[in-house]
C-alpha positions as CSV (number, residue, x, y, z in Angstrom):
1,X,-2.4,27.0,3.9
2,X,-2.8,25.8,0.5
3,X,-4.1,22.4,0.7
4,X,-4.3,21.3,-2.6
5,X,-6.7,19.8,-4.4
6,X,-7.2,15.6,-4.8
7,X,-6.0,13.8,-8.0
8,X,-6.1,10.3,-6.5
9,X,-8.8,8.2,-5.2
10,X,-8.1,4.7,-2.5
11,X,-11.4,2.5,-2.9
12,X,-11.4,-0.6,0.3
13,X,-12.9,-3.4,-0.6
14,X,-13.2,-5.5,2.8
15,X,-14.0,-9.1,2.1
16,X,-11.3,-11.6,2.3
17,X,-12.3,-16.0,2.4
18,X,-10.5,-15.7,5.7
19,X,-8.0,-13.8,7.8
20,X,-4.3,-14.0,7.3
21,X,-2.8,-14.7,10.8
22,X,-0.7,-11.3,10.4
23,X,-3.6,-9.4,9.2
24,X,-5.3,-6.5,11.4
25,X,-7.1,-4.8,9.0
26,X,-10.8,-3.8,8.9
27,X,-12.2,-7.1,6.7
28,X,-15.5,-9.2,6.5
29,X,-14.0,-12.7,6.1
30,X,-17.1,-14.3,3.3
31,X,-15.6,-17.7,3.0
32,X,-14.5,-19.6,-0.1
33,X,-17.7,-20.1,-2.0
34,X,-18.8,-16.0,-2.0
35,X,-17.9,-13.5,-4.2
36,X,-19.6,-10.6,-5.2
37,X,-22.0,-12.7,-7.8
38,X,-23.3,-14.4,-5.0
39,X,-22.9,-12.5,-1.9
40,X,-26.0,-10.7,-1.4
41,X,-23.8,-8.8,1.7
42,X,-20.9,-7.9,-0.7
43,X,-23.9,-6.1,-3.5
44,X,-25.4,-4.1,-0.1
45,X,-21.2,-2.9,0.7
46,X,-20.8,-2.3,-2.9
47,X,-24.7,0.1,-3.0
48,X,-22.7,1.7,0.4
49,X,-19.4,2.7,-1.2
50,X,-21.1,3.9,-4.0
51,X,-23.6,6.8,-2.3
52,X,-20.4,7.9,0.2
53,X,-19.1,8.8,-3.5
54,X,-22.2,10.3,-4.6
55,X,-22.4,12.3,-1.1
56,X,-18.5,13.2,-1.4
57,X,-17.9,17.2,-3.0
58,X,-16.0,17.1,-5.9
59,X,-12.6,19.2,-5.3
60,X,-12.4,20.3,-8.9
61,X,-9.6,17.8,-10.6
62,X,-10.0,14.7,-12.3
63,X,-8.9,11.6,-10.6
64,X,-5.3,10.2,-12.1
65,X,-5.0,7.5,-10.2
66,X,-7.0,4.7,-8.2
67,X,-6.5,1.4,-6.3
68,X,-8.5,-0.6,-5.2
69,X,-7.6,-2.3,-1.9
70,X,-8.6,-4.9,1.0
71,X,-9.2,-7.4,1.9
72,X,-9.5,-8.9,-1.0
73,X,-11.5,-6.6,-4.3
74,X,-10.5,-9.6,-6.6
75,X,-13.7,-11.0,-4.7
76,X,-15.8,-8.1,-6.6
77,X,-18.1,-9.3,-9.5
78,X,-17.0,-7.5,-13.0
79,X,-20.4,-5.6,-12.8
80,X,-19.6,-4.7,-9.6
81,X,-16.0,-3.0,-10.2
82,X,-17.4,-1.5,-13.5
83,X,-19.9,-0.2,-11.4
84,X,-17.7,1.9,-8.9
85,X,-15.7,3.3,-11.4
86,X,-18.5,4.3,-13.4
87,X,-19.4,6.0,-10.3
88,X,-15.9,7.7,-9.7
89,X,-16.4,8.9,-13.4
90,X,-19.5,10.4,-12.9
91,X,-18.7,12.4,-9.2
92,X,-14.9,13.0,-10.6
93,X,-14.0,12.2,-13.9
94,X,-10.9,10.1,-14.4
95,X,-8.6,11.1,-16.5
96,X,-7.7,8.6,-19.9
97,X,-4.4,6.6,-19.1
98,X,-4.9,7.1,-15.8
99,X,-3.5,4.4,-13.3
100,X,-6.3,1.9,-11.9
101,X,-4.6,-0.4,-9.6
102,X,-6.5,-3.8,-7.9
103,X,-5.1,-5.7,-5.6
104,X,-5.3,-9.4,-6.1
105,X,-5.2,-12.5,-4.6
106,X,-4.4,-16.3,-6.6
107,X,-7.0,-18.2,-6.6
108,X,-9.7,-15.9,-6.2
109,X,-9.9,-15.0,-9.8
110,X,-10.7,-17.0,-13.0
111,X,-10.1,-15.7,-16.8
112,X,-13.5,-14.2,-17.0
113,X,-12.7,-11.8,-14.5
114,X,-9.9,-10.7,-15.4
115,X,-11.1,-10.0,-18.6
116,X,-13.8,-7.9,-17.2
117,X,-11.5,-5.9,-14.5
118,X,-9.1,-5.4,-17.7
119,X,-12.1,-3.8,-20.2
120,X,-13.7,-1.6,-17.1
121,X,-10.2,-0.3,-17.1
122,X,-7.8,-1.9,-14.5
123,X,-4.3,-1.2,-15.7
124,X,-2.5,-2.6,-12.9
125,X,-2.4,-5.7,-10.7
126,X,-0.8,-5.9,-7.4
127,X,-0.8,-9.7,-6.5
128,X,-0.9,-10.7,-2.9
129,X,2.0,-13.7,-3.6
130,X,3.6,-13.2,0.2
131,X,5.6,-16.4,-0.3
132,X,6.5,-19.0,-2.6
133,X,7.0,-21.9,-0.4
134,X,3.9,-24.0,0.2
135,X,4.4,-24.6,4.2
136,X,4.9,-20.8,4.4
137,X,1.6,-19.8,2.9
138,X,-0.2,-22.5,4.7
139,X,1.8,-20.8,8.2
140,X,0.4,-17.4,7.1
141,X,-3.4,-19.0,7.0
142,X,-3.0,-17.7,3.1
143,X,-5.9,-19.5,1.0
144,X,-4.1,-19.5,-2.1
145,X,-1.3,-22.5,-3.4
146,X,1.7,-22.6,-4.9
147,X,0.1,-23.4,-8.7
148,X,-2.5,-20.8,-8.1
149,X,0.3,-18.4,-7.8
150,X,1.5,-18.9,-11.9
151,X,-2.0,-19.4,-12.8
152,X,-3.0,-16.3,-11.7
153,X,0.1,-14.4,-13.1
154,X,-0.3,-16.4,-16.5
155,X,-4.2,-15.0,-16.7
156,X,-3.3,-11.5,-15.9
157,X,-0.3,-11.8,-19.3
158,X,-3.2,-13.3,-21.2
159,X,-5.4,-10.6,-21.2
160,X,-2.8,-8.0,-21.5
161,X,-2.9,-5.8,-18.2
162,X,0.3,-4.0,-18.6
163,X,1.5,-3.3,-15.1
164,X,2.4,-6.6,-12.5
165,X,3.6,-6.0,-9.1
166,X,4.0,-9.1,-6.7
167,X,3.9,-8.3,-3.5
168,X,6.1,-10.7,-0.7
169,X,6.8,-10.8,3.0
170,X,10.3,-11.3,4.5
171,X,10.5,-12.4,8.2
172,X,7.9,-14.8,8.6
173,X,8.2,-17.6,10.9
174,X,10.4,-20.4,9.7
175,X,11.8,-18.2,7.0
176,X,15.3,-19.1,6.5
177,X,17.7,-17.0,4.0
178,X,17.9,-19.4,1.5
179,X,14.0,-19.8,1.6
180,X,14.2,-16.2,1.4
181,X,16.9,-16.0,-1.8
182,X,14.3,-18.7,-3.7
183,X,11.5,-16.3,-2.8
184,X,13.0,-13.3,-4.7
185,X,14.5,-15.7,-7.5
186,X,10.8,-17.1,-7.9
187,X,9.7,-13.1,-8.5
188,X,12.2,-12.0,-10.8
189,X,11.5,-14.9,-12.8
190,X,8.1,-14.2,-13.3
191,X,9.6,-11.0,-15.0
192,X,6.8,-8.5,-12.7
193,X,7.4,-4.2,-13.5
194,X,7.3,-3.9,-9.8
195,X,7.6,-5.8,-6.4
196,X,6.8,-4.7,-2.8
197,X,8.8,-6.0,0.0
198,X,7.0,-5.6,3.5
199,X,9.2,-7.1,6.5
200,X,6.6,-9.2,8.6
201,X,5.1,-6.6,11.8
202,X,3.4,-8.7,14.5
203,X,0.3,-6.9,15.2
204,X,-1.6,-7.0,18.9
205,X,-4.8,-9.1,18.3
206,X,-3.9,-11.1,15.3
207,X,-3.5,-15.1,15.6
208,X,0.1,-14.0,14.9
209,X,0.3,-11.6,17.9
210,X,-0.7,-14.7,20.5
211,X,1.1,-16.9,18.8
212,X,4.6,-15.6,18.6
213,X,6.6,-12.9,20.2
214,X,9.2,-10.3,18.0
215,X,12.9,-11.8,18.2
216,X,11.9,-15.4,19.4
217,X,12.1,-18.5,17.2
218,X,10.5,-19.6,15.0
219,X,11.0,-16.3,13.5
220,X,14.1,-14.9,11.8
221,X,16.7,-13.0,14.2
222,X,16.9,-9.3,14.2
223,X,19.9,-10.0,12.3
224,X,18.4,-12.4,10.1
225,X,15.4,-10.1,8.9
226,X,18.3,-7.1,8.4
227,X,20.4,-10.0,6.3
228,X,16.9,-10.5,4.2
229,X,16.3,-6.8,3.4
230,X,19.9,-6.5,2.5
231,X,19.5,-9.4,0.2
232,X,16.4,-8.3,-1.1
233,X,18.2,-4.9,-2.1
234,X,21.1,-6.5,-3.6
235,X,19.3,-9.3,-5.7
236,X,16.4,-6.9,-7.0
237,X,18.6,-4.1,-8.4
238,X,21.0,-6.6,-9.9
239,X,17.9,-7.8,-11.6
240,X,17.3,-4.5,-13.2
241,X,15.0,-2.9,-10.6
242,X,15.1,0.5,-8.8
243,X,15.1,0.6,-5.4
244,X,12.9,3.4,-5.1
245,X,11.2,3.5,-1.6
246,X,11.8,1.5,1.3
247,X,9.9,-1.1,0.3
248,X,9.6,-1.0,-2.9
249,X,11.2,-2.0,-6.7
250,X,10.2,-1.3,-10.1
251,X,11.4,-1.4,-13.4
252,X,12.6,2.0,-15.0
253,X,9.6,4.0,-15.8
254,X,7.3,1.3,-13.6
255,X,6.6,3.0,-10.2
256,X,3.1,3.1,-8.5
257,X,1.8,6.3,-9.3
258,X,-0.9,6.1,-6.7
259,X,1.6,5.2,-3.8
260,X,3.8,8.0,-4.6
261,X,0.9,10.5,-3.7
262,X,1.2,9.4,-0.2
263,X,5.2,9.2,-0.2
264,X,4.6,12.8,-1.1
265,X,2.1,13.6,1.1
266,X,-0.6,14.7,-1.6
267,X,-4.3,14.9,-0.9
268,X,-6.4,11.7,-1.8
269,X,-10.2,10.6,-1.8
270,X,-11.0,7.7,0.3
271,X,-13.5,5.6,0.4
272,X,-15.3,2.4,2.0
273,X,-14.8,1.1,5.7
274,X,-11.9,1.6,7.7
275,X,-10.4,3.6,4.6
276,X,-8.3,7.2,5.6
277,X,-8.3,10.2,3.5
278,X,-6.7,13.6,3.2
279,X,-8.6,16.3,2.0
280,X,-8.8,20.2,2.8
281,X,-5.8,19.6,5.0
282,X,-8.0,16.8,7.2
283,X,-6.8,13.3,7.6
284,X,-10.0,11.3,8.5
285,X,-10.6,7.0,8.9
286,X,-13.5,6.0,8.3
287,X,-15.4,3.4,11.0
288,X,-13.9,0.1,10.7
289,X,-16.9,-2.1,11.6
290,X,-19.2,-2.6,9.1
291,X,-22.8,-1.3,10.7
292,X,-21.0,1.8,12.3
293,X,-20.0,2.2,8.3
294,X,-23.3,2.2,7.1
295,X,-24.3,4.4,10.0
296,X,-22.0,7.0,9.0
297,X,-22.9,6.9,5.3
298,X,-26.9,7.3,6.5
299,X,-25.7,10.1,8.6
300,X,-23.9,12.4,5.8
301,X,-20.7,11.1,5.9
302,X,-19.5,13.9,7.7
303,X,-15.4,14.4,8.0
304,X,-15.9,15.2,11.9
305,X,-11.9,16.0,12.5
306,X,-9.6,19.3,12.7
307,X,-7.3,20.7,10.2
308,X,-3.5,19.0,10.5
309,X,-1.7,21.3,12.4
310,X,1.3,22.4,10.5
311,X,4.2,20.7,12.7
312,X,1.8,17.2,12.2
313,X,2.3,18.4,8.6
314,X,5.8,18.7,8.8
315,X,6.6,15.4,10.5
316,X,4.2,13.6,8.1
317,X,6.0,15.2,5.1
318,X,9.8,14.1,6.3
319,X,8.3,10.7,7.6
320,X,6.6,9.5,4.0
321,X,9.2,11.6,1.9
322,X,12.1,10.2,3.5
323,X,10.6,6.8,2.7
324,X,11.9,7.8,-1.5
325,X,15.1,7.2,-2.3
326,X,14.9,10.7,-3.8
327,X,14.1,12.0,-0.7
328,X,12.6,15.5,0.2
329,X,13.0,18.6,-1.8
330,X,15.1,21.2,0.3
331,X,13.2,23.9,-2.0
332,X,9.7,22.6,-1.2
333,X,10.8,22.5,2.6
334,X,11.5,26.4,2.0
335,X,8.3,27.1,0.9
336,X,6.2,25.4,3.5
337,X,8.1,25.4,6.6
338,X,9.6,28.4,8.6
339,X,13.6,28.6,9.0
340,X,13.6,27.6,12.4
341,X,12.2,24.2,12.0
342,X,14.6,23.9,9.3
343,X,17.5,24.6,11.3
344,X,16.6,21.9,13.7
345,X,15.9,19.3,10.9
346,X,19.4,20.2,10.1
347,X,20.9,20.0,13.0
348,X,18.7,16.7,14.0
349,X,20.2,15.4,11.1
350,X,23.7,15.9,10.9
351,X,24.9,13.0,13.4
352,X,23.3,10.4,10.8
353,X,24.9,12.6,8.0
354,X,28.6,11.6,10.0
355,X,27.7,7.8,10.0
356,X,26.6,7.4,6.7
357,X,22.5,7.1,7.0
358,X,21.4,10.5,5.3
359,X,23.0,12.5,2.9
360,X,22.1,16.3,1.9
361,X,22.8,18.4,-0.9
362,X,22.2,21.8,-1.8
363,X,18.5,20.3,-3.5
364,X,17.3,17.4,-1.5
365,X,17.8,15.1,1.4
366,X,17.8,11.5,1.4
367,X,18.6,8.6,3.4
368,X,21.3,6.1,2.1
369,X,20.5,2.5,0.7
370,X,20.4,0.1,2.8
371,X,21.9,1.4,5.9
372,X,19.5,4.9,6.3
373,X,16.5,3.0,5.0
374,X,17.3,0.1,7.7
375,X,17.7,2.9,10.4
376,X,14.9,5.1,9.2
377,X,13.1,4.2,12.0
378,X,15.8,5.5,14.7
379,X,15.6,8.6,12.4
380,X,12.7,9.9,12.3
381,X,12.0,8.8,16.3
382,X,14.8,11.7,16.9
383,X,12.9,13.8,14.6
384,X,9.6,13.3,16.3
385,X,11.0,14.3,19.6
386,X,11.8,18.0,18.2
387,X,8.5,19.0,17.2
């Protein structure tokens, strides 16, 4: 099996001032006077990340794309982020224009900074905005305000960055539709190339999980969070934005690169705790704690996991392709995938082709927006239980 060789590169940066009451992922919550200048644990991570990618073979390519994710890597000191991509220069090469994507928090960033993320080449900004109603972010345990939001979005115009995506979260508790509307007005005014919509999941574990239950007040209605992603899709593309993926708008010619490598199920570097990659056909996550982390860096950061099987390979592809409103290639299908697992895609798939939910042509199939993107779910569960 050709596996192909890695053009993009995911880089987690864990530390957050505290945990979101939605948020399950693998963090170090530092508090709100650290940051990487001052963090003397942050400089050890940072020393960490940087000899996984020394230790990590280079596959042949230079890297097109990168992002930087978290917790929170608008924590990281300038010298710090030059750092790591001087790194990823030195192991990979990156290419010139390539896409270098940080997420960002308000709040956690002054001028300075963002000067310094912007000359060590940071390209693109994806801001972690999640609402623009102050009781909301308060609700979410956010650590950012309301005027930190435009300050934030004013510093990354003033220095130029090019690329803006604000990121928000529909179905939170005591979310209302109008709150919603003025949530999405608030965005578009801001004028961003791209925005992410991500429908609230209550996650075991979180302060979210023991506080509420799916369905029950105060959050939205099953209705009312279908209502909100309708909205969303109506208001954002009469705006001017392209409804792309499930969750996600951007202007014409304004996609995320580096997200489209996993809609497409490409190979990607990964690297930092908790952080998954897919190289030589192996999908591996890296330890989520932070000594186990170190541990497995001191140890040879061995990729101790089997080859995906190829029906795991199929369902990936149809699960993060059918998340493009392009869809899947029928042609690349063909050349992967024997005829017998394409007849019963086919015939998994024509009952949702009868109501409406996927359509396919003699090139491609897709899923219809809204209706197959709000059902994807049911979808692929029918496809799941054929392989």
């Amino acid at each position: 099996m050709n596996f192909g060789i890695p053009r993009a590169a995911y880089i987690h940066i864990p530390f957050c001032r505290r945990r979101c009451f939605y948020c399950d992922f693998p963090i170090f919550v530092v508090g709100d006077r650290r940051r990487g200048e001052n963090s003397p644990t942050m400089g050890d991570y940072v020393e960490k990340l940087c000899q996984e990618i020394d230790m990590t073979p280079n596959l042949g390519e230079s890297l097109t794309t990168v992002f930087f994710g978290g917790g929170t890597p608008s924590l990281l000191s300038t010298a710090q982020l030059h750092q790591i991509l001087a790194k990823l220069e030195q192991r990979f090469g990156i290419v010139s224009h390539g896409e270098i994507s940080m997420e960002m928090d308000p709040g956690t960033f002054d001028l300075q900074h963002i000067q310094g993320y912007h000359h060590g080449g940071v390209n693109r900004v994806s801001l972690g905005v999640q609402a623009f109603q102050t009781e909301l972010l308060e609700k979410c345990g956010r650590s950012h305000t309301l005027p930190d939001i435009f300050t934030a979005v004013d510093l990354i115009h003033q220095v130029g960055i090019p690329e803006l995506s604000i990121d928000l979260i529909s179905g939170l508790p005591h979310q209302t539709l109008d709150i919603w509307q003025n949530s999405l007005q608030a965005a578009i005014n801001i004028q961003p190339t791209h925005i992410s919509i991500y429908d609230l999941t209550i996650e075991p574990g979180t302060a979210f999980g023991r506080y509420y239950q799916p369905g029950n007040q105060p959050l939205p209605s099953d209705e009312t969070t279908v209502r909100m992603y309708q909205t969303a899709q109506k208001t954002l593309t009469e705006a001017g934005y392209e409804h792309y993926e499930i969750s996600n708008y951007a202007q014409p010619g304004h996609q995320c690169r580096h997200n489209r490598v996993y809609w497409e199920n490409r190979p990607y570097y990964a690297f930092g705790m908790g952080a998954a990659s897919y190289t030589q056909g192996k999908r591996f996550t890296r330890p989520r704690k932070t000594q186990e982390y170190y541990q497995w860096v001191n140890s040879g950061c061995l990729l101790e996991c089997a080859v995906t099987e190829e029906n795991e390979v199929l369902l990936e592809t149809l699960m993060l392709g059918l998340r493009l409103a392009e869809g899947i290639s029928i042609t690349s299908l063909k050349a992967q995938f024997s005829p017998d697992k394409l007849t019963t895609i086919w015939q998994v798939l024509q009952p949702f082709q009868s109501q409406g939910w996927v359509k396919i042509t003699t090139e491609r199939i897709y899923l219809t927006d809204p209706d197959g993107f709000l059902f994807s779910n049911v979808i692929l569960a029918e496809l799941f239980s054929k392989f």
